[in-house]
N, CA, C and O atoms as a CHARMM CRD file, in Angstrom:
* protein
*
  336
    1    1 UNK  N      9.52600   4.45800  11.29400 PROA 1      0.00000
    2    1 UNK  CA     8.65800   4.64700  10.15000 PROA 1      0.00000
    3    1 UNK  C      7.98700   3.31800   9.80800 PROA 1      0.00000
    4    1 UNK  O      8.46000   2.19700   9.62500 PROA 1      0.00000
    5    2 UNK  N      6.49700   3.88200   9.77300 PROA 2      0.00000
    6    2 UNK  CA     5.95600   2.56500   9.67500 PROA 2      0.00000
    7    2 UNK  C      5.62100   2.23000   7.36000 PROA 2      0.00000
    8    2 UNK  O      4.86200   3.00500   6.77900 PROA 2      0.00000
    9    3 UNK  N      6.18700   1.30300   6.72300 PROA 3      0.00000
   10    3 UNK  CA     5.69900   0.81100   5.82200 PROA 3      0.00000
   11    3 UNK  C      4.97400  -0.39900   5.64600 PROA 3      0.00000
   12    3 UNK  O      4.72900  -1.08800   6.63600 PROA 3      0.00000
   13    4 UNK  N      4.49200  -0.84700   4.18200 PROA 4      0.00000
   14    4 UNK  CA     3.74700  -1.99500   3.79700 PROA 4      0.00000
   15    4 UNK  C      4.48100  -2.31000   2.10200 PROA 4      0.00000
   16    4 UNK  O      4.88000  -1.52800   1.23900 PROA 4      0.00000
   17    5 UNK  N      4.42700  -3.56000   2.15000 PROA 5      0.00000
   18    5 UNK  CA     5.52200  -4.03700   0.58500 PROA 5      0.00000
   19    5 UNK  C      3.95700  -4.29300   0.07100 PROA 5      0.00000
   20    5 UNK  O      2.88500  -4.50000   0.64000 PROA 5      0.00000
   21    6 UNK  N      4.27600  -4.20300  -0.92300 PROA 6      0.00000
   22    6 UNK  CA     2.94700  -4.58500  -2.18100 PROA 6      0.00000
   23    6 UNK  C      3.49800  -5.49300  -3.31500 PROA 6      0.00000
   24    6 UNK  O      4.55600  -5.24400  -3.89200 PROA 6      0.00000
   25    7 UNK  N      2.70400  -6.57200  -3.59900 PROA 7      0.00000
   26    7 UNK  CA     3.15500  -7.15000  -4.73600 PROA 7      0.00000
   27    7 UNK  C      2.49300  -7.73700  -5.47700 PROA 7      0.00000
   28    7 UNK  O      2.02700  -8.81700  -5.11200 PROA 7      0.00000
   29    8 UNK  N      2.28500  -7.34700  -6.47500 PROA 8      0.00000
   30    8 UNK  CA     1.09400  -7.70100  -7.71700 PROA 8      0.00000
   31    8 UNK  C      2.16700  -8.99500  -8.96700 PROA 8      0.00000
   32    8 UNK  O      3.17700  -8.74700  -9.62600 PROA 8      0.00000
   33    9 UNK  N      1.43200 -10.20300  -8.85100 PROA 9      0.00000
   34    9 UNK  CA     2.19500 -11.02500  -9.98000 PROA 9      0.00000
   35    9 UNK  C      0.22100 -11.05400 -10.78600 PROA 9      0.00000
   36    9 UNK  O     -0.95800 -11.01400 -10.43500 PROA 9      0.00000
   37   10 UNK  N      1.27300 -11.16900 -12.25000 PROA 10     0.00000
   38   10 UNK  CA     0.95800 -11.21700 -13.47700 PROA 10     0.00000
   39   10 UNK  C      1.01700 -12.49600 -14.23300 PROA 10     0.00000
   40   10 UNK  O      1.90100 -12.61900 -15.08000 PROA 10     0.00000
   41   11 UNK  N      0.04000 -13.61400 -13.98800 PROA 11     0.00000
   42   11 UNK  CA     0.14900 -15.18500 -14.78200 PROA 11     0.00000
   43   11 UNK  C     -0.49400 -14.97600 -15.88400 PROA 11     0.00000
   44   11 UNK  O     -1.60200 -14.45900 -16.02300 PROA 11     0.00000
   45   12 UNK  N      0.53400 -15.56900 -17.02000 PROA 12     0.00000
   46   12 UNK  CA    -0.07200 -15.34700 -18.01700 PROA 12     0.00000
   47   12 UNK  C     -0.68700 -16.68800 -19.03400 PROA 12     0.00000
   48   12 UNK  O     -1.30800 -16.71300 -20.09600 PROA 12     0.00000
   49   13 UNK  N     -0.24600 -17.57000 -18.25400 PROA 13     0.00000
   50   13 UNK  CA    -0.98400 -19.04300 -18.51400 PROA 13     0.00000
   51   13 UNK  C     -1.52800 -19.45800 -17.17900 PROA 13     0.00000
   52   13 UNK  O     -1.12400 -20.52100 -16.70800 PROA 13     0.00000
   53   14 UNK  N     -2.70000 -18.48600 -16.29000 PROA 14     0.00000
   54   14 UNK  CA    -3.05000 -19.11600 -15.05900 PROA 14     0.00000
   55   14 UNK  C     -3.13800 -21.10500 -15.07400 PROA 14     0.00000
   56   14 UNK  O     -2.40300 -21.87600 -14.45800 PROA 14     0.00000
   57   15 UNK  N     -3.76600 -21.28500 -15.57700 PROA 15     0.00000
   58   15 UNK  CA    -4.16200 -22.39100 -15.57800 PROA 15     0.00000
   59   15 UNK  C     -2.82900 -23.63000 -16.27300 PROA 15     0.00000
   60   15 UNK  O     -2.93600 -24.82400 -16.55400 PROA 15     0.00000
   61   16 UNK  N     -2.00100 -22.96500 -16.33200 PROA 16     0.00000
   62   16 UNK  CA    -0.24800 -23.86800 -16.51000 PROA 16     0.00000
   63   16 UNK  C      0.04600 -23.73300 -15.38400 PROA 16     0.00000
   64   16 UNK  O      0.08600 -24.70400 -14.62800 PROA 16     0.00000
   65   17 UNK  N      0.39800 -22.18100 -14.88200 PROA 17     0.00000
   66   17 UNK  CA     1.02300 -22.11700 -13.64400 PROA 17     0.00000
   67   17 UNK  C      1.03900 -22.06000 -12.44400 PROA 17     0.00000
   68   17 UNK  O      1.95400 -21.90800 -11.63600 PROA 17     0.00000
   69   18 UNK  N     -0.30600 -22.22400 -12.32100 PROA 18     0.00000
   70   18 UNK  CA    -1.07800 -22.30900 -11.06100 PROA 18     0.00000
   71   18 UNK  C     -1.02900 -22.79600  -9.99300 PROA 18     0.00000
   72   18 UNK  O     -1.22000 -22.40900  -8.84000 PROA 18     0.00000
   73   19 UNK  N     -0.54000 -24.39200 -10.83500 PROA 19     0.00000
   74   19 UNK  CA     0.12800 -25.16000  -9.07500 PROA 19     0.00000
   75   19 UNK  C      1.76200 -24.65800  -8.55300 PROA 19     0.00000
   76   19 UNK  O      2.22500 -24.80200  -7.42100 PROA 19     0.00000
   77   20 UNK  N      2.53600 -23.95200  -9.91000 PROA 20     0.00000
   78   20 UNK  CA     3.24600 -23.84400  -9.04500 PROA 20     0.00000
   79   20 UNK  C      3.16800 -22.82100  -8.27800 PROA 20     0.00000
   80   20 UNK  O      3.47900 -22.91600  -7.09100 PROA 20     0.00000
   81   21 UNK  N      2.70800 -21.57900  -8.86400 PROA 21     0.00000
   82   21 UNK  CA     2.58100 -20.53000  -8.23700 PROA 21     0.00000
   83   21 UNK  C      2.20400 -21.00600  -6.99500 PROA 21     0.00000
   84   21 UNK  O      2.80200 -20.70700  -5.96200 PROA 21     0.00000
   85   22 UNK  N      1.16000 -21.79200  -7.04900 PROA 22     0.00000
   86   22 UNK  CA     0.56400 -21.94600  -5.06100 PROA 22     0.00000
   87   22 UNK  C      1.22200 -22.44900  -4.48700 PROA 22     0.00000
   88   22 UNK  O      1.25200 -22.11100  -3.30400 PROA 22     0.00000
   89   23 UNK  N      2.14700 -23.55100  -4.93500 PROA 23     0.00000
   90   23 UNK  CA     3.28900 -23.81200  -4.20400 PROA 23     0.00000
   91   23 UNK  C      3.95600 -22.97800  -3.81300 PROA 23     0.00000
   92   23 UNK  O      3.88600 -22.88000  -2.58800 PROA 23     0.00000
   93   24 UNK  N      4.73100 -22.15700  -4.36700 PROA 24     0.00000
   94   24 UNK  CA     5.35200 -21.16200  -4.16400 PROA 24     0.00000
   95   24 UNK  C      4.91700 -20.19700  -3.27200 PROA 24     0.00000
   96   24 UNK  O      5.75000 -19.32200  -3.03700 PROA 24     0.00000
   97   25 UNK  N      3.98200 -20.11600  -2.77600 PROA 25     0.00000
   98   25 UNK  CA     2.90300 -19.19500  -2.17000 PROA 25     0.00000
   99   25 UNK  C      2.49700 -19.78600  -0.94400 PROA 25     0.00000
  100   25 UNK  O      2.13700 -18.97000  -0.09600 PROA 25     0.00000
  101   26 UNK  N      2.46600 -20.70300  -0.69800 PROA 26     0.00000
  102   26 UNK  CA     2.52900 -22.32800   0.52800 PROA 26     0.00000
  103   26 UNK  C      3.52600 -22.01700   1.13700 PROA 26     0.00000
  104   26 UNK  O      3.69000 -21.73300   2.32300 PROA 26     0.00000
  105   27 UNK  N      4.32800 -22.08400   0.15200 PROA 27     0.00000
  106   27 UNK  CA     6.27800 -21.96600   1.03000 PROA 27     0.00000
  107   27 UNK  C      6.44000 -20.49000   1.40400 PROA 27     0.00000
  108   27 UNK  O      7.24300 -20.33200   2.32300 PROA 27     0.00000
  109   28 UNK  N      6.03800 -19.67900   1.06200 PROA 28     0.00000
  110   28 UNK  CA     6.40100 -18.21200   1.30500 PROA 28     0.00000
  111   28 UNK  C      4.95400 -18.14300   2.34100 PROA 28     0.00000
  112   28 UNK  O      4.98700 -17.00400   2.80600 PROA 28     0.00000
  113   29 UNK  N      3.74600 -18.84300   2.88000 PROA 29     0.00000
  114   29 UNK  CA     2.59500 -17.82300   3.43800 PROA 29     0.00000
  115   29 UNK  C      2.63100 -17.42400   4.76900 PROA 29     0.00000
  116   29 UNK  O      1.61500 -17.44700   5.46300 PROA 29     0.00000
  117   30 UNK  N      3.92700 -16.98700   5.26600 PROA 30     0.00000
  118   30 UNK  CA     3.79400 -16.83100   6.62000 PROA 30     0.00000
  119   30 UNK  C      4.26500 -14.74700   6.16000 PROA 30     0.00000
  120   30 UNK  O      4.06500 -13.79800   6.91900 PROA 30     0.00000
  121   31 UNK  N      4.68600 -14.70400   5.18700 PROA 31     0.00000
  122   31 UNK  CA     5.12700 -13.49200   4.52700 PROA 31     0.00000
  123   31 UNK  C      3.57600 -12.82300   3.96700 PROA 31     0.00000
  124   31 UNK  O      3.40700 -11.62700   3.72800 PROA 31     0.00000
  125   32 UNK  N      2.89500 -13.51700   3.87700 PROA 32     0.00000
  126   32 UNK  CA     1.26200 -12.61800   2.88000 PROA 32     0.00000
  127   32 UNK  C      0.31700 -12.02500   4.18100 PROA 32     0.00000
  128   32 UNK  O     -0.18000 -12.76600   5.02900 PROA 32     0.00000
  129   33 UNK  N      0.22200 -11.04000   4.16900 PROA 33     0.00000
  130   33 UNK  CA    -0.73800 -10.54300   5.13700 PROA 33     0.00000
  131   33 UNK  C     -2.10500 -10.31000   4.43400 PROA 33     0.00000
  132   33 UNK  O     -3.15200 -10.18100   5.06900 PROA 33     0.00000
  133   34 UNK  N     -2.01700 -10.26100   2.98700 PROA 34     0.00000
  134   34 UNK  CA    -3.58200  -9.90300   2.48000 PROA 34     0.00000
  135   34 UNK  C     -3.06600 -10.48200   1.19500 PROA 34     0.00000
  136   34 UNK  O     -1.86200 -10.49200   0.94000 PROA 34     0.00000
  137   35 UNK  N     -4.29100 -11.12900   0.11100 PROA 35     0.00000
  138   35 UNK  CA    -4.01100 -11.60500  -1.19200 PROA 35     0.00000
  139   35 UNK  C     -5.12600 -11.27000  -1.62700 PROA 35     0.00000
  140   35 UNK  O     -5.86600 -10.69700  -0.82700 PROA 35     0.00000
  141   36 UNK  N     -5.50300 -11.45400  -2.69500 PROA 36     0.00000
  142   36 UNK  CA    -6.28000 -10.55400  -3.60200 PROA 36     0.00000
  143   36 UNK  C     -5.90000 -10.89500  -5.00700 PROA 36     0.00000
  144   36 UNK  O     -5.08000 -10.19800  -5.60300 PROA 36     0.00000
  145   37 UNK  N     -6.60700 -12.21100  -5.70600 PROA 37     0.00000
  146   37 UNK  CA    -6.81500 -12.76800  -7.14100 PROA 37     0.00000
  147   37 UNK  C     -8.02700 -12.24600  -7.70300 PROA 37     0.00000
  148   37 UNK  O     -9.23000 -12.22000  -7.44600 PROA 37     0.00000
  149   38 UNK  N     -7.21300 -11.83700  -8.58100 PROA 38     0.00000
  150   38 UNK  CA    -8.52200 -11.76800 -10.25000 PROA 38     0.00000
  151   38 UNK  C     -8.06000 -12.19700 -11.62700 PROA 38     0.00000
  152   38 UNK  O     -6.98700 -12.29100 -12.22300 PROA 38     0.00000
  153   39 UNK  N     -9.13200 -12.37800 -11.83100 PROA 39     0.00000
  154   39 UNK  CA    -9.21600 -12.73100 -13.42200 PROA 39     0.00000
  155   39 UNK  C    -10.77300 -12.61000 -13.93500 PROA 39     0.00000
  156   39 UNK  O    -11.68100 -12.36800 -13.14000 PROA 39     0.00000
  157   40 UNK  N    -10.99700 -12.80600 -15.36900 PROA 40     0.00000
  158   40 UNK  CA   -12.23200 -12.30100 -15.79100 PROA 40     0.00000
  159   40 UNK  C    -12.57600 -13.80900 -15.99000 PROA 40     0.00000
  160   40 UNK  O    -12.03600 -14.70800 -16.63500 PROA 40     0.00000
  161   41 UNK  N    -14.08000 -13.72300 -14.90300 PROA 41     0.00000
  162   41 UNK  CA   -14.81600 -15.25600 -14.71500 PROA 41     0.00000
  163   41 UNK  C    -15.55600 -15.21400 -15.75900 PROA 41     0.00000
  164   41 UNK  O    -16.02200 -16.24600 -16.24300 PROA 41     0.00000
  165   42 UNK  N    -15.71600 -14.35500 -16.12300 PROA 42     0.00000
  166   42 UNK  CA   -17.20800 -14.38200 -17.59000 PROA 42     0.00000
  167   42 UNK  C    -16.74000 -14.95800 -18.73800 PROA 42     0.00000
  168   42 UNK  O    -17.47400 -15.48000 -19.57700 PROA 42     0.00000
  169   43 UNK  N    -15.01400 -14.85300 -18.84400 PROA 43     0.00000
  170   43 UNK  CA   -14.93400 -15.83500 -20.22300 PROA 43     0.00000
  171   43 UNK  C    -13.57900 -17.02200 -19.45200 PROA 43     0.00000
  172   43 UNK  O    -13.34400 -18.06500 -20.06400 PROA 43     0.00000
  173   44 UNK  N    -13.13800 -16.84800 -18.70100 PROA 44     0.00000
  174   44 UNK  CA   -12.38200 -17.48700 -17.65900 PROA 44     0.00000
  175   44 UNK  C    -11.54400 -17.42200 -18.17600 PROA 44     0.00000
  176   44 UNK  O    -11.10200 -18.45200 -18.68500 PROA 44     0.00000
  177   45 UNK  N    -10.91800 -16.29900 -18.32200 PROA 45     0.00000
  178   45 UNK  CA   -10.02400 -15.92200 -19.15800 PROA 45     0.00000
  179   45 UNK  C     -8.26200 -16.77000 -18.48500 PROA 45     0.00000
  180   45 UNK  O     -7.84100 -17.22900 -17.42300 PROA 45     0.00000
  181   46 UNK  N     -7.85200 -16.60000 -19.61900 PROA 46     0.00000
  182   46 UNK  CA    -6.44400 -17.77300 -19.12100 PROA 46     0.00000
  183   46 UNK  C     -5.32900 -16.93200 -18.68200 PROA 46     0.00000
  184   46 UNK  O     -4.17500 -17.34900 -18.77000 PROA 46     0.00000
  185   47 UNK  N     -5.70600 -15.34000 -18.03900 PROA 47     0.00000
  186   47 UNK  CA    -4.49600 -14.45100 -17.43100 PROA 47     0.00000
  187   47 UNK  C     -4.89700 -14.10200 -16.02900 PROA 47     0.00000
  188   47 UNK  O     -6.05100 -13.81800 -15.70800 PROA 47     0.00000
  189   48 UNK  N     -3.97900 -14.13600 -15.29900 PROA 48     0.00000
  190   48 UNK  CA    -4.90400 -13.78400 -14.04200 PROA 48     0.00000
  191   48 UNK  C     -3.57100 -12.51800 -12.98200 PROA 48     0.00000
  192   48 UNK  O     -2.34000 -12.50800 -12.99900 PROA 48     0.00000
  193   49 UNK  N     -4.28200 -11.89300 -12.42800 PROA 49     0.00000
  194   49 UNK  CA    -3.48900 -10.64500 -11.62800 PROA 49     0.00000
  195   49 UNK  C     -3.79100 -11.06700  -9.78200 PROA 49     0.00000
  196   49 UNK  O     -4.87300 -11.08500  -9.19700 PROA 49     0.00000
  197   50 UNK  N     -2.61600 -11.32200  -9.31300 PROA 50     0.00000
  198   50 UNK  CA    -3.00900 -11.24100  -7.70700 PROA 50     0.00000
  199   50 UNK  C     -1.91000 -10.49700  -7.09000 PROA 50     0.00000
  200   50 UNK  O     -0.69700 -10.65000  -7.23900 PROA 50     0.00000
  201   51 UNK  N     -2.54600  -9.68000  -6.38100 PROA 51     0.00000
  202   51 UNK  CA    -1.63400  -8.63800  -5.20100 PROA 51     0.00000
  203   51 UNK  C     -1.67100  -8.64600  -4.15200 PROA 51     0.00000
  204   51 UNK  O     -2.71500  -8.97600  -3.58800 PROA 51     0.00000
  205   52 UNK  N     -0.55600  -8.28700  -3.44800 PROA 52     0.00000
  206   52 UNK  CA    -0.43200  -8.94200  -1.90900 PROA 52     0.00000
  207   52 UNK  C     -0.15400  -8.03100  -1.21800 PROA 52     0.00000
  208   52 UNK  O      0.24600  -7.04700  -1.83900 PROA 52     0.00000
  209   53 UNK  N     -0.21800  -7.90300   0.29200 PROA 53     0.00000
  210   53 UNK  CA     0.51400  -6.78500   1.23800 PROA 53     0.00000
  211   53 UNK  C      1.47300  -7.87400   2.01400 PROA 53     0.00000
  212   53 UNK  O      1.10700  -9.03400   2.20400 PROA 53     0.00000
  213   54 UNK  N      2.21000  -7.57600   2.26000 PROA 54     0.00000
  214   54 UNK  CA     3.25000  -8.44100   2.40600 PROA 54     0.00000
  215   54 UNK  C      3.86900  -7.95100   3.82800 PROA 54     0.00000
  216   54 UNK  O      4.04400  -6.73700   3.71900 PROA 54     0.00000
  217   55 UNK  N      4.18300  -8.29700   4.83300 PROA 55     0.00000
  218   55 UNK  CA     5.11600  -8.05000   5.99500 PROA 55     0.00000
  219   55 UNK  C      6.08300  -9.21900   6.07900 PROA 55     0.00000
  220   55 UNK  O      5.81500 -10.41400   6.20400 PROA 55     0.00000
  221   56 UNK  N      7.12000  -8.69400   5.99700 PROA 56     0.00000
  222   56 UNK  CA     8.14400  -9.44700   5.82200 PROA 56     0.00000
  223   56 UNK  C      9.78100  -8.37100   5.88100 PROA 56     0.00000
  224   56 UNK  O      9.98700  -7.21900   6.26100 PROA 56     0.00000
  225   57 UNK  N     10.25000  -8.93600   5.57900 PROA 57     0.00000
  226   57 UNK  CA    12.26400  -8.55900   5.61700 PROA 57     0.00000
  227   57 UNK  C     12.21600  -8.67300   3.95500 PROA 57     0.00000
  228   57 UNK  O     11.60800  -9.52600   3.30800 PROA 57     0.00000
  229   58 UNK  N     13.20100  -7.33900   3.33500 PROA 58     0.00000
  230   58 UNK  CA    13.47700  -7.38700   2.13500 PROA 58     0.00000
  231   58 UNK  C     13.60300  -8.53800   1.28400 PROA 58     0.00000
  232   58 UNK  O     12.98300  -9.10700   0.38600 PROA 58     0.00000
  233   59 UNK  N     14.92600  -8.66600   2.10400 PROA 59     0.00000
  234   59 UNK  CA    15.40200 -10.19800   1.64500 PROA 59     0.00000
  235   59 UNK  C     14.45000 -11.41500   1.31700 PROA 59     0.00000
  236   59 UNK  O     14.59500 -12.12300   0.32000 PROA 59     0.00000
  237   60 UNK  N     13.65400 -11.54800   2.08000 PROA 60     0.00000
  238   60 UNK  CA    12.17500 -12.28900   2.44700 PROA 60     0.00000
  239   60 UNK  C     11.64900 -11.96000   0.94600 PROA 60     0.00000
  240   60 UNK  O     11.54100 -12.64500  -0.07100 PROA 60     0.00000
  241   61 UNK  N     11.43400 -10.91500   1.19200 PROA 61     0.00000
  242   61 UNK  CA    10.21800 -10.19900  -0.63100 PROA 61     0.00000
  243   61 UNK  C     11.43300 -11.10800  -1.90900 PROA 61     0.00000
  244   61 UNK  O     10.88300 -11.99600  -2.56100 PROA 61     0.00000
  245   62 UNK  N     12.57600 -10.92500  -2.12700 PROA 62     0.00000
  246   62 UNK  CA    13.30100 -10.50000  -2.80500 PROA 62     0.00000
  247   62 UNK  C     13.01700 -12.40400  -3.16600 PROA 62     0.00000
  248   62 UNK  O     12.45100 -12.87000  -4.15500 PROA 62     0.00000
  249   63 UNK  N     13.53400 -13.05300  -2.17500 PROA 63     0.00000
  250   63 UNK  CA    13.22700 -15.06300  -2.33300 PROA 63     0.00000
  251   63 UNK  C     12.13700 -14.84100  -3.13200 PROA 63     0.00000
  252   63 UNK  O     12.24000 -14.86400  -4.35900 PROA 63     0.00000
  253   64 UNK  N     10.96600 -14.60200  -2.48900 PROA 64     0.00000
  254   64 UNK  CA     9.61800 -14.68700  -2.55000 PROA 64     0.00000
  255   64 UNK  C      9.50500 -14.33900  -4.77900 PROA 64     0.00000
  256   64 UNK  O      9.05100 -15.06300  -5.66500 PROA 64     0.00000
  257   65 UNK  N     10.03000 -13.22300  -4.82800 PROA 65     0.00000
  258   65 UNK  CA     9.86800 -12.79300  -6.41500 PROA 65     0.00000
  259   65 UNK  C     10.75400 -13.21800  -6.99000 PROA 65     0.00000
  260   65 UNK  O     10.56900 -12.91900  -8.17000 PROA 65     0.00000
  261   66 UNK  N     11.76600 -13.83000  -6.87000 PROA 66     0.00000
  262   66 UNK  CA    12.60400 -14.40600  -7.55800 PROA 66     0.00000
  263   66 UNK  C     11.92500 -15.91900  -7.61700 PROA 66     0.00000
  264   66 UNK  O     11.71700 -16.43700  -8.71400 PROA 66     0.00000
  265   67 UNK  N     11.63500 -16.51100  -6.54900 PROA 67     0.00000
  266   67 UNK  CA    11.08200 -17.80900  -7.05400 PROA 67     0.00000
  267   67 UNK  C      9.53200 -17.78100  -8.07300 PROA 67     0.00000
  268   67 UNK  O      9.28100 -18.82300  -8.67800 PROA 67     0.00000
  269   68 UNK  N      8.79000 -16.88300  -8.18700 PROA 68     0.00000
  270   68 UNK  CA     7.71600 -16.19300  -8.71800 PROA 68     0.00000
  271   68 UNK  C      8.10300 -16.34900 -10.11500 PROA 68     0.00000
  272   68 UNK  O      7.58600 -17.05600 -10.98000 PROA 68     0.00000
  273   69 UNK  N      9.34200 -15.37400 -10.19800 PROA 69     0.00000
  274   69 UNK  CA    10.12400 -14.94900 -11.77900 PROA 69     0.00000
  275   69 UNK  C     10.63300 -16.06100 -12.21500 PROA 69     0.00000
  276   69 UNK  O     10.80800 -16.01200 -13.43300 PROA 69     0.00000
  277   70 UNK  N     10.99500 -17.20100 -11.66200 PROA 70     0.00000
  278   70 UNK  CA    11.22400 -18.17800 -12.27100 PROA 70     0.00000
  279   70 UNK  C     10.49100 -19.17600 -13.04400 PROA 70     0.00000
  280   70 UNK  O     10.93800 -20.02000 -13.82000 PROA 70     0.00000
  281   71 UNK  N      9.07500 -18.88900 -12.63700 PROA 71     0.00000
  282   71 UNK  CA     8.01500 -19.69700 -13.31800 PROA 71     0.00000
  283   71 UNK  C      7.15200 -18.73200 -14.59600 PROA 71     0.00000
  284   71 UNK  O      6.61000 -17.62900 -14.67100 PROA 71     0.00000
  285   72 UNK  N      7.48500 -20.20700 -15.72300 PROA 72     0.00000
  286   72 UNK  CA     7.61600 -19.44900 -17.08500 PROA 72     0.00000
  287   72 UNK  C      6.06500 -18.82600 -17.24600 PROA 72     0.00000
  288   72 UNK  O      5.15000 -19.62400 -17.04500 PROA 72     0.00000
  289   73 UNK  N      5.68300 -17.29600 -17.63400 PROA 73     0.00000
  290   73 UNK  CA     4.39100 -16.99700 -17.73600 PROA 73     0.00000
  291   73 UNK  C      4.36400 -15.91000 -16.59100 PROA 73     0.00000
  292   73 UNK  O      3.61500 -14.93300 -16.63100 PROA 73     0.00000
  293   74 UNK  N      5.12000 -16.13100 -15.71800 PROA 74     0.00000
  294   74 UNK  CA     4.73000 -14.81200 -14.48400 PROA 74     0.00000
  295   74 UNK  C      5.51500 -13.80800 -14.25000 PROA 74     0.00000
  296   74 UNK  O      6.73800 -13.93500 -14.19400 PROA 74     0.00000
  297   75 UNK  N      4.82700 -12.56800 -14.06900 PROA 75     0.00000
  298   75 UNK  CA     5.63700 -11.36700 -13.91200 PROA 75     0.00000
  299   75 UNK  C      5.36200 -10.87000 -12.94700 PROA 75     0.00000
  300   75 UNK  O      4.20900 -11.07000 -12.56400 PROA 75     0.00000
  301   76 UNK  N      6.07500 -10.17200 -12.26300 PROA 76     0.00000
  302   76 UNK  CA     6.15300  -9.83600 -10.68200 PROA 76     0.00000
  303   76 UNK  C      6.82000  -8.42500 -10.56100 PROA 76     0.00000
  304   76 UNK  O      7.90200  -8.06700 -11.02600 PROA 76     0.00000
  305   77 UNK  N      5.89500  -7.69300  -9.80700 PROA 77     0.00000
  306   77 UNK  CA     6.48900  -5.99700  -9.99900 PROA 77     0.00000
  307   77 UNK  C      6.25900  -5.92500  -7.85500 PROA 77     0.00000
  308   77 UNK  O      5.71800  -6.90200  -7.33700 PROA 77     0.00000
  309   78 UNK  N      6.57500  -5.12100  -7.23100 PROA 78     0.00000
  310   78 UNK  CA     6.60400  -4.90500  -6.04900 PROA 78     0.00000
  311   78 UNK  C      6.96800  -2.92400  -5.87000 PROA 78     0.00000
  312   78 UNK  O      7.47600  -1.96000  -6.44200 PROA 78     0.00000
  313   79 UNK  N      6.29300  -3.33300  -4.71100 PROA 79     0.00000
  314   79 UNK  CA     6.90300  -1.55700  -4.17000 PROA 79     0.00000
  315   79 UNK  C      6.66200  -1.49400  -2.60100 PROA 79     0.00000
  316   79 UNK  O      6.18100  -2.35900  -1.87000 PROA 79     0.00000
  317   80 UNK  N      6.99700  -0.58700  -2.38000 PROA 80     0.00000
  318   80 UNK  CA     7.26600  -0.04600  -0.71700 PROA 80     0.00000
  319   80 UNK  C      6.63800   1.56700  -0.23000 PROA 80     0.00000
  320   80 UNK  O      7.14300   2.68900  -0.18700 PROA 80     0.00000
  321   81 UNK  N      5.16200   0.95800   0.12400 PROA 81     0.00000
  322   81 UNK  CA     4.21600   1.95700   0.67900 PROA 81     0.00000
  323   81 UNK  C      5.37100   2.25900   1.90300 PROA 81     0.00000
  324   81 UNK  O      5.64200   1.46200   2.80200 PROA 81     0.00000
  325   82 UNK  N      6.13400   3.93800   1.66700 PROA 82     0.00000
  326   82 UNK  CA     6.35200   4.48000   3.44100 PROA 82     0.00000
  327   82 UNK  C      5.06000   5.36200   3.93200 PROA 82     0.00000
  328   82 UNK  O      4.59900   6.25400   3.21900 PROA 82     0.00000
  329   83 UNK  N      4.58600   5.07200   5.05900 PROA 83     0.00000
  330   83 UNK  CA     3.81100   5.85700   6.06100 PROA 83     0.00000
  331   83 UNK  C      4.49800   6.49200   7.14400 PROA 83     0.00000
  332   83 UNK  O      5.17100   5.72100   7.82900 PROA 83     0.00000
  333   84 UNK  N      4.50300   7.91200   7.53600 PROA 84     0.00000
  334   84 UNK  CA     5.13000   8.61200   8.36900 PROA 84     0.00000
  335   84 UNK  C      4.25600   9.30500   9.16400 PROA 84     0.00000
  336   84 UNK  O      4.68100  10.05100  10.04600 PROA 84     0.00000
């Protein structure tokens, strides 16, 4: 069975947490197969949403959002597209 992990984090002080997040995202990028940031450029707003497709090992996801959840401001939700 073929799946895809999805994972959307939620910064809610982009511009606090930003370097670490990319750090964090540096150390994990051999795990991101697609990324995908937004935020609203028209007032540059200070929250920002990015989602990922992810190939990787559970365990892999599980590092990956736990080091995420540790940085104050970000929330991190995930799921597991199965395709059959």
């Amino acid at each position: 069975m073929e799946h895809s992990m999805i994972m959307a984090i939620l910064i809610d002080k982009r511009t606090d947490a930003a370097p670490r997040v990319q750090e964090i995202l540096t150390e994990h990028g051999c795990l991101i197969k697609t990324r995908l940031g937004m935020h609203e450029s028209s007032t540059c707003a200070d929250e920002g949403m990015i989602i990922f497709d992810l190939t990787a090992e559970n365990t892999e996801v599980e590092a990956l959002e736990a080091e995420l959840k540790s940085v104050e401001g970000v929330k991190v939700k995930s799921m597991v597209l199965d395709f059959e």
